[in-house]
C-alpha positions in Angstrom: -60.6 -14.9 -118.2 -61.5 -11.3 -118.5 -59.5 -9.4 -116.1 -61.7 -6.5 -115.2 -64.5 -9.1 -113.8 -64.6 -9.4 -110.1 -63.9 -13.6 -110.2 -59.8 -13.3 -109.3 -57.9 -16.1 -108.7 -55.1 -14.6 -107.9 -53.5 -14.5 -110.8 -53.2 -12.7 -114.5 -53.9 -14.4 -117.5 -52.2 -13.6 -120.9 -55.5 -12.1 -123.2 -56.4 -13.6 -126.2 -54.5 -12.8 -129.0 -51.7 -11.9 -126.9 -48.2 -12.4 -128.6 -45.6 -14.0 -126.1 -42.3 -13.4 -126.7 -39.6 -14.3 -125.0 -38.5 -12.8 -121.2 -34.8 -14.1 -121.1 -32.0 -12.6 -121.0 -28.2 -12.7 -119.8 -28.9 -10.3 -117.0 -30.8 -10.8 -113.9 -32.4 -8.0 -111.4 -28.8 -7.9 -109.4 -26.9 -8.1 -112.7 -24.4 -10.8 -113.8 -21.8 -9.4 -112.4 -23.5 -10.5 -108.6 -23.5 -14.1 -109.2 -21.3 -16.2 -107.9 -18.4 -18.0 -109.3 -20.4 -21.9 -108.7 -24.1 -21.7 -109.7 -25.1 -25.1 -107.8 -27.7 -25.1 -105.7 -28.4 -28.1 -102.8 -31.8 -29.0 -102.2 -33.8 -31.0 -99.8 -36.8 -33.4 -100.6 -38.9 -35.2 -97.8 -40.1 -38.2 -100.4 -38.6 -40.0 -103.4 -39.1 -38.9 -106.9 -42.1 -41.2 -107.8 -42.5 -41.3 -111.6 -41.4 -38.9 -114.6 -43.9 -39.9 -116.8 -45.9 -36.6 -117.4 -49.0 -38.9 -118.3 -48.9 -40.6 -114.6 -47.4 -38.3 -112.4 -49.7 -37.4 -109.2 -47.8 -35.8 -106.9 -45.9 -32.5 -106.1 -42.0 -33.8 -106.6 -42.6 -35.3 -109.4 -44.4 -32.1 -111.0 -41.1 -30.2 -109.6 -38.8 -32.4 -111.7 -41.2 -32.2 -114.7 -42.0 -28.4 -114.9 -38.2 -27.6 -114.4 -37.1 -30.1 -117.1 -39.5 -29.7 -119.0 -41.8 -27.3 -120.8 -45.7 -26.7 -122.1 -47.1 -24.2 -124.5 -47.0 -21.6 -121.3 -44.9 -21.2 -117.9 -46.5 -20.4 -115.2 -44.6 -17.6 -113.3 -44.5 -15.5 -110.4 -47.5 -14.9 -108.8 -49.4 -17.7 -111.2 -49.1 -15.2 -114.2 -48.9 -17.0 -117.6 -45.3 -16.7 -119.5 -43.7 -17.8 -122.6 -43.1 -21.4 -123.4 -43.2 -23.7 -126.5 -45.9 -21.0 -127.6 -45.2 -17.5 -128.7 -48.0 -16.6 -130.0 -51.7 -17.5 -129.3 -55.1 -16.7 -131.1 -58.2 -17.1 -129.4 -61.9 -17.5 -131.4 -64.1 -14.8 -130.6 -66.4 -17.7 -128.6 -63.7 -18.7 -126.7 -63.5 -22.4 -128.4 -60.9 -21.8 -130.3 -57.0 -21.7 -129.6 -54.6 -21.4 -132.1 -51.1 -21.6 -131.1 -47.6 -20.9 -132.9 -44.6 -22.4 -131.6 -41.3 -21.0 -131.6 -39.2 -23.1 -133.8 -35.6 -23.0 -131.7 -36.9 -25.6 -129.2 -35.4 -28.5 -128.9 -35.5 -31.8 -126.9 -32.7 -32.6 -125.0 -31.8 -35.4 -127.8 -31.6 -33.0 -130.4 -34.8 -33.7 -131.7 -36.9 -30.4 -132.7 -40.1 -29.8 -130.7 -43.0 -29.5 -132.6 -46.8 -29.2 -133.0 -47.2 -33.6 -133.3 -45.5 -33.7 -129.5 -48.5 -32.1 -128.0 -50.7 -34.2 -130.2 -49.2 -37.2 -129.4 -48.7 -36.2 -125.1 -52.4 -35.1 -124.7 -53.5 -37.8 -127.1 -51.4 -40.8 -124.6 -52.7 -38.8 -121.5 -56.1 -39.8 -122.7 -55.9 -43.1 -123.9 -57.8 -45.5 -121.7 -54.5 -48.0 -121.6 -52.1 -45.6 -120.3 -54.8 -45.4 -117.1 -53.6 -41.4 -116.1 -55.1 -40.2 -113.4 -55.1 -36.9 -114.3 -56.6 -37.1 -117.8 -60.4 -35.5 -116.1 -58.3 -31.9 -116.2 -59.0 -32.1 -120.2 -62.5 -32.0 -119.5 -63.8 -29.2 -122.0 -61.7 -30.2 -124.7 -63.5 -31.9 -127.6 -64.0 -35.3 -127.3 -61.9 -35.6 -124.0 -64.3 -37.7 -122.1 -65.6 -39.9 -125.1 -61.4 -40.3 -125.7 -61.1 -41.1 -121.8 -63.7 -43.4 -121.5 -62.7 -45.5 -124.8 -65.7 -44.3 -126.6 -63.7 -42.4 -129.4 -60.6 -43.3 -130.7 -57.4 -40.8 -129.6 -57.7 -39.0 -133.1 -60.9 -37.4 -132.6 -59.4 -35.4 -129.3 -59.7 -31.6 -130.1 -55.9 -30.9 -130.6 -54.6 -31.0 -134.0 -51.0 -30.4 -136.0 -51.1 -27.9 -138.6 -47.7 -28.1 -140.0 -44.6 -28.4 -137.5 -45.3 -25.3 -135.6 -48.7 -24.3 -135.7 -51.6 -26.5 -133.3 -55.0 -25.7 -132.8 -56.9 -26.8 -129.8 -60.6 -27.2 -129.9 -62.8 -26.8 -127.0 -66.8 -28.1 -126.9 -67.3 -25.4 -123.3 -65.5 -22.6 -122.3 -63.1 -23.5 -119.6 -62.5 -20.1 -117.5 -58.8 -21.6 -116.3 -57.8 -23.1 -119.5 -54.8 -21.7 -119.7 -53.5 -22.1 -116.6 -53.9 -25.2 -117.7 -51.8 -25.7 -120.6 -48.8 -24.2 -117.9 -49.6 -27.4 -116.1 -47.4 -30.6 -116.7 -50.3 -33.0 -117.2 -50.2 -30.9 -120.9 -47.0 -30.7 -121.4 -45.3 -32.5 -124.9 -44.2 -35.5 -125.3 -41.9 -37.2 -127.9 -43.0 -40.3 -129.2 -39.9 -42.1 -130.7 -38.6 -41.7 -127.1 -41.6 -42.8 -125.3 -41.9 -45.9 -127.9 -37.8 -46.8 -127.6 -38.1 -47.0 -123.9 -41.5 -49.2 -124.1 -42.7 -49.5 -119.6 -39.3 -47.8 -119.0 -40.2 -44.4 -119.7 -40.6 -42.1 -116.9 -38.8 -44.4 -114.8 -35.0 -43.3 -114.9 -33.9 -39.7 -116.3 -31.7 -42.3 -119.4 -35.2 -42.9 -120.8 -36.6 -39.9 -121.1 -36.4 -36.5 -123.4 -36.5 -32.8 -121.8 -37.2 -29.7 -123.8 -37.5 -27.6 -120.1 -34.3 -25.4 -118.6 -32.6 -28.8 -116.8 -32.2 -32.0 -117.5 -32.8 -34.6 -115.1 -29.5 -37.5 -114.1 -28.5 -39.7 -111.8 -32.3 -40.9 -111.1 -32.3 -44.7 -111.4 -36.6 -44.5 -110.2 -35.5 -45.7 -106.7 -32.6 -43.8 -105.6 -32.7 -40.7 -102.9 -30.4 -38.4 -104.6 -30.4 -37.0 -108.2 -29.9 -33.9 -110.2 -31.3 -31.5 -112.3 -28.2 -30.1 -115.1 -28.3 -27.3 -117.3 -30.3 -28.1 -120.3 -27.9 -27.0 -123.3 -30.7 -27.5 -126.1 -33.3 -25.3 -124.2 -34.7 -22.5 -126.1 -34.2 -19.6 -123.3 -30.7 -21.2 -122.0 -29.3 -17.7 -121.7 -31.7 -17.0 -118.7 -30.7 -20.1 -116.9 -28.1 -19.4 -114.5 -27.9 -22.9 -112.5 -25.7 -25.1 -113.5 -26.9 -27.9 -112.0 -29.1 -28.8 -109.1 -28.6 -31.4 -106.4 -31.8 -33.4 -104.5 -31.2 -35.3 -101.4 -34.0 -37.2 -99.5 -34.1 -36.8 -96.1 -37.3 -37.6 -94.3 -36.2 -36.5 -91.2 -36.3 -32.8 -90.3 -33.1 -33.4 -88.1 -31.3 -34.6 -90.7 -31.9 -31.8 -93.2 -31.3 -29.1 -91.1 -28.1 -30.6 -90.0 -26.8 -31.0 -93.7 -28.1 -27.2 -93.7 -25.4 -25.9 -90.7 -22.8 -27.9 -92.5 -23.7 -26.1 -95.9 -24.1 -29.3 -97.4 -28.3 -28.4 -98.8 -29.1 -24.5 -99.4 -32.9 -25.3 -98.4 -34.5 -27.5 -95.5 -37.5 -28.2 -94.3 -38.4 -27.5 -90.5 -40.2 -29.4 -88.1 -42.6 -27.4 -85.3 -39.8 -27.5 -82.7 -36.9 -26.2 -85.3 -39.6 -23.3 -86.7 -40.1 -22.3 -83.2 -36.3 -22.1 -82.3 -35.6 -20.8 -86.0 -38.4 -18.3 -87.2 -36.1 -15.3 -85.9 -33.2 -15.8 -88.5 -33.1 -14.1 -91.4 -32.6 -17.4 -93.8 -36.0 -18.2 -92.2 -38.7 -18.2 -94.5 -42.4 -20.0 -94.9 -44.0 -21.6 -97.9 -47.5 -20.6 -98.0 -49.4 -23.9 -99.6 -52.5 -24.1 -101.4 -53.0 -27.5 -100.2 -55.3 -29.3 -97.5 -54.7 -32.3 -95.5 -57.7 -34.2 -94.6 -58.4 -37.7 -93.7 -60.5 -40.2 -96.6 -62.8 -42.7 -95.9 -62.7 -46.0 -97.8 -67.0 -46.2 -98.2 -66.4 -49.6 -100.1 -66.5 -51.1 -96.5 -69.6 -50.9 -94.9 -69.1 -49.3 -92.1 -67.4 -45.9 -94.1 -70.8 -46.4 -95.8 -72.9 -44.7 -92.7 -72.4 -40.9 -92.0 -72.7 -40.9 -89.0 -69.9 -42.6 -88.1 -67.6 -40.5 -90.9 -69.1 -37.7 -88.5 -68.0 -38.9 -85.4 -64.1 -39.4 -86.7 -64.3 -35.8 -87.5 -66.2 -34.4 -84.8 -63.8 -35.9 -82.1 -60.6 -34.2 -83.6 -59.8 -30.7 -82.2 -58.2 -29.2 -85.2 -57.1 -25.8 -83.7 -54.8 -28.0 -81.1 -53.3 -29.9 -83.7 -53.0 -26.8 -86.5 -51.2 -24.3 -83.1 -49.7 -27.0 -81.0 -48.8 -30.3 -82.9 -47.6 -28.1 -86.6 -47.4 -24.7 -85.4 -45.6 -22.2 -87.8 -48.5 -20.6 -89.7 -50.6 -23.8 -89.9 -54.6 -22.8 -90.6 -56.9 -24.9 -89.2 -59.4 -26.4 -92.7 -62.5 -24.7 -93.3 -63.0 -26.3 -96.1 -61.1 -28.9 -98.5 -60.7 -26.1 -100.3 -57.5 -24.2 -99.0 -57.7 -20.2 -97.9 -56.3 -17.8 -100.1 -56.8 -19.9 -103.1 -59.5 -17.8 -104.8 -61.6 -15.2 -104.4 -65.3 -13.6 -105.6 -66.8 -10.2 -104.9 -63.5 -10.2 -101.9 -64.5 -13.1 -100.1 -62.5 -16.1 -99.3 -64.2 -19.1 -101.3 -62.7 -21.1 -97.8 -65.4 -18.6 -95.9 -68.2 -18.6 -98.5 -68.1 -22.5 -98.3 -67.4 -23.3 -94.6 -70.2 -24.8 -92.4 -69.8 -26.0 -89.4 -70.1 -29.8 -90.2 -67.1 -31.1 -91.2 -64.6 -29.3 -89.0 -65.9 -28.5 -85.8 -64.7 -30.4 -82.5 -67.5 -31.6 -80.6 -66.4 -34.3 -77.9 -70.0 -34.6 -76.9 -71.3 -35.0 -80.9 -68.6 -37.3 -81.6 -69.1 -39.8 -78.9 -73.8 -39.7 -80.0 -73.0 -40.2 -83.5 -70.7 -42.9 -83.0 -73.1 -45.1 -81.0 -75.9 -44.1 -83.6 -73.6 -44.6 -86.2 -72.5 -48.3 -84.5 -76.0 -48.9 -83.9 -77.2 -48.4 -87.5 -74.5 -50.9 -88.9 -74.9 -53.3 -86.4 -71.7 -53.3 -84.8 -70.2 -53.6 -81.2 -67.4 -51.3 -81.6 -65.2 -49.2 -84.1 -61.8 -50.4 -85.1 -59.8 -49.5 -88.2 -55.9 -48.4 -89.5 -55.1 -45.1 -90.3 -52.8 -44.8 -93.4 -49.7 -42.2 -93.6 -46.4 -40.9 -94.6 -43.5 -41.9 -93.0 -42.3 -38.2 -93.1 -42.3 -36.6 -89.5 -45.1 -34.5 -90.1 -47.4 -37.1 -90.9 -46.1 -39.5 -88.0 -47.0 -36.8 -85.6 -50.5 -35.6 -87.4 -51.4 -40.0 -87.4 -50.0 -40.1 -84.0 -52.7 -36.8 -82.7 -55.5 -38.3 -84.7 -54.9 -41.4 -82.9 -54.8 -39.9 -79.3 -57.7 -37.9 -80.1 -60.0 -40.6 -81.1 -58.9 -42.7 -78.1 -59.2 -39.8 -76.0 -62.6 -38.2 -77.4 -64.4 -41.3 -78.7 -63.0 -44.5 -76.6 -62.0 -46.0 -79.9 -58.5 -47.8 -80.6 -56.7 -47.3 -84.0 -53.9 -48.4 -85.2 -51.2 -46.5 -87.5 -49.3 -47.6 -90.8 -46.9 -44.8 -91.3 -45.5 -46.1 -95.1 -43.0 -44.7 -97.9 -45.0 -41.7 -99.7 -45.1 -43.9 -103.2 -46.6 -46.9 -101.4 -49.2 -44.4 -99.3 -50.7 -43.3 -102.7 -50.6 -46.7 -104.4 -52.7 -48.0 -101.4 -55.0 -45.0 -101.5 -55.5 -45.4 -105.1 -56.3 -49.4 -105.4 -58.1 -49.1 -101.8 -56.0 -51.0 -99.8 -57.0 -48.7 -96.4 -59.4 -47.7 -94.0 -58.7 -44.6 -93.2 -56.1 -42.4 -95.2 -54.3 -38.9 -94.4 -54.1 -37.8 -97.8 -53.4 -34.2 -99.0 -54.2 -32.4 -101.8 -52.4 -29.2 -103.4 -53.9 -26.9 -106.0 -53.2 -27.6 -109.7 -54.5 -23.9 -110.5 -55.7 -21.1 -109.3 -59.4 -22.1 -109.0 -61.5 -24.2 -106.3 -62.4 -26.6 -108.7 -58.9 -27.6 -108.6 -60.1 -29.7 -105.0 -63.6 -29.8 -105.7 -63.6 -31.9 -108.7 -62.0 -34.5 -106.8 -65.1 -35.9 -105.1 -66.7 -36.4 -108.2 -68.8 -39.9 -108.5 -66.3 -40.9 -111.2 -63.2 -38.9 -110.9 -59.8 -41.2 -111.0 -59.1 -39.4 -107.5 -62.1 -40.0 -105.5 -60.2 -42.9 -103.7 -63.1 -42.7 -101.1 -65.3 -43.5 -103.3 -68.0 -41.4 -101.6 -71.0 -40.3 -104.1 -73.2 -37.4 -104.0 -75.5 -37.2 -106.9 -76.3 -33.1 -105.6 -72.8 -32.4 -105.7 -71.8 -34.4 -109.1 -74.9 -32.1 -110.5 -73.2 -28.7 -108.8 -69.8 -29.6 -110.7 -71.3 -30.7 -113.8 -73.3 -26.8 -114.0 -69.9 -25.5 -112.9 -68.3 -26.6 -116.3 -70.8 -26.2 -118.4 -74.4 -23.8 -118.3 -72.6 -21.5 -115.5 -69.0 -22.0 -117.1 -69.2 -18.3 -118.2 -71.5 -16.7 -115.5 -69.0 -15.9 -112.6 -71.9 -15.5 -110.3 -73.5 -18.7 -110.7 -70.5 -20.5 -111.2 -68.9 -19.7 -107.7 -72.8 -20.5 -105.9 -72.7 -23.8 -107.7 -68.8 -24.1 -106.5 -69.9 -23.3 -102.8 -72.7 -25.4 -102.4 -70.7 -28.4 -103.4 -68.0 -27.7 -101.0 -70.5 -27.5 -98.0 -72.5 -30.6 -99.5 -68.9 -32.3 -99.1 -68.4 -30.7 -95.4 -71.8 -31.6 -94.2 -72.1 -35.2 -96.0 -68.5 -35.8 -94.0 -67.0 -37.3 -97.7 -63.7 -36.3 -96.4 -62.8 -35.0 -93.1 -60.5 -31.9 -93.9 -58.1 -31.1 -91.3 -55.1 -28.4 -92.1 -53.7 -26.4 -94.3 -49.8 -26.8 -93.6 -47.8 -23.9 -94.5 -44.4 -25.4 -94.5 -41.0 -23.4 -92.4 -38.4 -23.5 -94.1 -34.7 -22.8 -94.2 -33.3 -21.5 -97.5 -29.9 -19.6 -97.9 -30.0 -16.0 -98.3 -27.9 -16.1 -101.1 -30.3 -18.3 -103.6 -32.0 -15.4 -105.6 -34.8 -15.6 -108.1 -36.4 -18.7 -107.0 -40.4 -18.7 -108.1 -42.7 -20.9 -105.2 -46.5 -20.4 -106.1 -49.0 -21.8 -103.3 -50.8 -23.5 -106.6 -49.8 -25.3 -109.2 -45.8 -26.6 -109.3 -44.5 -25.3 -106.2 -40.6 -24.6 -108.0 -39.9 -23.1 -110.3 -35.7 -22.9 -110.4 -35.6 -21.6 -114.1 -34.3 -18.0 -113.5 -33.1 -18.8 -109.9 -29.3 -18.2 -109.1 -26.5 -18.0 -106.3 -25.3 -14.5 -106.1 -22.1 -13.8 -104.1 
């Protein structure tokens, strides 16, 4: 990314050629001397830890554990901005198709194993396999051969990453990929060491005893089931002497109430807040709000028939007053969705890519609408009435966001729903194999870059659990990646017409963008949250006294 161009994305990239070295060091902006004696920090999590399999992972807790424990070719820092990793120094072709990278060679897996160039090779080269069936292996779109590798067309070895020695890897790209990097900061990229994978066979990535970590912690006491674990000092990692935790403690608590009352009786340095606790709370000073680059929306399972007609997608999101559940139902900060893609993500010329692409189909309430395109929509597929489920969390958010939705299209459109409110690991195993009608699902940026959402809704992506298909917008992403790639201007139309393509066609219903209150103790200092991307990073964070 050239950073004089007027595409931002919020965020500075390191420029070609750049030499990374490294940023530790013993002191931290307060000095040693202000930490405190105990550097353990007590931290809340609405949802179990899912999977540690980098390969697999699909959601935001697990990509905590994984970019804290573990560690790609870059970090990504504060404000998005690329910083050392496994890589210290990095060569760009002049065509931008060429990366070559040389690793520092004090890194070390958590085994004692040395990290080298063959862990990335074998990590992206598993991610793509067909059999390992990852869900995020369409982010190495760009790299040579990626697709062909995905889609069992090529075999693993002709992926454009390659070993030169034990510290040197070249990565070869077929397009240019304007976020690449931000990429390779990205867990989905990260290493992997293959005599550990192999040993543990189907274990890996379920328990912390089967796995290998080369980040600034270690993960214990996760059995793949449990509601408590930890992160622990990482004694092999490269940059140890900037770590000041010395271990950090997860506890599960799905209830607001609960966390907050662990929080009075110091028990948890950080809890989440429900709209009633923000409201009483947003005065104090340990107060503080998580700004989120990610969208809520509601996905419609257009295998069944009745998904199948528009108009009656329309109607669901036409009878949903959005601004009464973003001010009234969440409160603290919560925008109302002008797009799927989030505010504040990215910007072009100064405008909000959430602006450029919002149109009024897609999130407007319209009681009136709602209630003619339903009888059209009932009309066209031949049925007498609309009945369906609505999937979601069991977290209190999402019980009282199912619960609205549900009023509202009782209220608006004379319809009855019901509501399955189910464990977070189950939701997104139902989502995925399509067992749903209707599902609240959510999505959080992975970068810096409306493609991030966009790409989603894709014909073929692996996260399209709608299955909705738009042969327009698969042709707007397609130019995106490739003939526009490197024309900012033509690249952000193509971007914005999809988006509104999406609105209009009703393939998803976007409803929020939840910016999530939060208690965290004055005292924890350092502490990296990015509205993209991994949403933690603890690595330089501390207690001071």
């Amino acid at each position: 990314m050239n950073l004089k161009k007027v595409w931002t994305a919020g965020v500075v990239v390191a420029a070609a050629g750049l030499t990374l070295t490294a940023c530790g060091s013993n002191k931290d902006a307060s000095g040693t001397k202000n930490l405190a004696e105990k550097q353990v920090l007590n931290w809340n999590e609405p949802s179990e830890l899912p999977t540690m399999d980098p390969s697999k992972a699909t959601d935001t807790i697990s990509f905590d554990m994984m970019n804290n424990s573990m560690e790609g070719l870059y970090r990504i820092g504060k404000n998005s901005k690329i910083e050392p990793g496994i890589a210290k120094k990095t060569k760009v072709s002049k065509d931008g198709l060429t990366y070559t990278f040389t690793l520092r060679d004090d890194s070390k897996w958590s085994n004692g194993d040395p990290v080298v160039a063959k862990d990335f090779v074998y990590g992206w080269q598993r991610t793509l396999n067909p059999k390992t069936g990852s869900e995020y292996a369409y982010l190495y779109d760009g790299v040579k051969n990626a697709n062909e590798v995905m889609e069992g067309k090529k075999p693993v070895d002709q992926l454009g990453i390659k070993a030169k020695g034990k510290h040197q890897l070249v990565v070869t790209l077929e397009k240019n990929v304007p976020y690449f990097k931000l990429l390779l900061g990205f867990p989905s990229f990260f290493p992997q060491n293959e005599s550990v994978v192999k040993e543990a066979g189907a274990k890996y990535g379920t328990a912390s005893k089967y796995m290998a970590y080369n980040g600034p912690f270690k993960l214990n006491k996760w059995t793949g089931s449990n509601l408590s674990w930890s992160l622990d000092k990482n004694d092999k990692y490269w940059d140890k002497k900037a770590v000041k935790l010395d271990q950090i403690n997860f506890k599960v608590n799905k209830d607001t109430s609960t966390g907050y009352n662990l929080y009075q009786a110091k028990k948890l340095d950080e809890a989440l807040l429900s709209t009633e606790q923000a409201n009483q709370l947003s005065k104090k000073p340990d107060y503080t709000v998580l700004k989120e680059a990610r969208t809520n929306y509601l996905e419609f399972n257009q295998t069944q028939k009745k998904f199948q007609n528009k108009k009656i997608r329309q109607a669901i999101s036409y009878a949903i007053d959005r601004d009464q559940l973003a001010n009234k139902v969440l409160g603290s900060g919560t925008k109302v969705a002008k797009s799927v893609v989030s505010s504040g993500l990215q910007t072009y010329k100064g405008e909000d890519f959430a602006d450029a692409a919002q149109t009024k189909a897609g999130v407007t309430f319209d009681k009136k609408k709602a209630k003619q395109l339903l009888k059209e929509g009932l009309k066209e597929t031949g049925q007498d009435k609309l009945t369906f489920t609505l999937l979601g969390d069991d977290t209190d958010i999402s019980k009282k966001v199912t619960a609205f939705i549900q009023s509202q299209l009782g209220e608006n459109l004379g319809v009855d729903i019901r509501v399955s409110n189910v464990p977070f690991k189950t939701r997104l195993n139902r989502a995925r194999t399509q067992q749903f009608d209707v599902v609240m699902g959510s999505w959080a940026a992975d970068f810096s870059d409306a493609i991030s959402f966009i790409d989603l809704f894709t014909s073929n992506n692996s996260y399209n659990n709608g299955k909705w298909k738009n042969a327009e917008y698969d042709k707007l992403v397609q130019a995106s990646k490739t003939t526009d790639s490197t024309n900012d201007a033509k690249r952000w139309d193509d971007l914005v017409q999809a988006s509104k393509i999406l609105s209009e066609d009703q393939g998803v219903a976007p409803l929020y963008q939840l910016n999530q209150p939060t208690m965290v103790r004055e005292n924890v200092k350092g502490l990296i949250q990015n509205s993209a991307g991994v949403s933690n990073n603890w690595k330089t964070t501390y207690i001071a006294k």
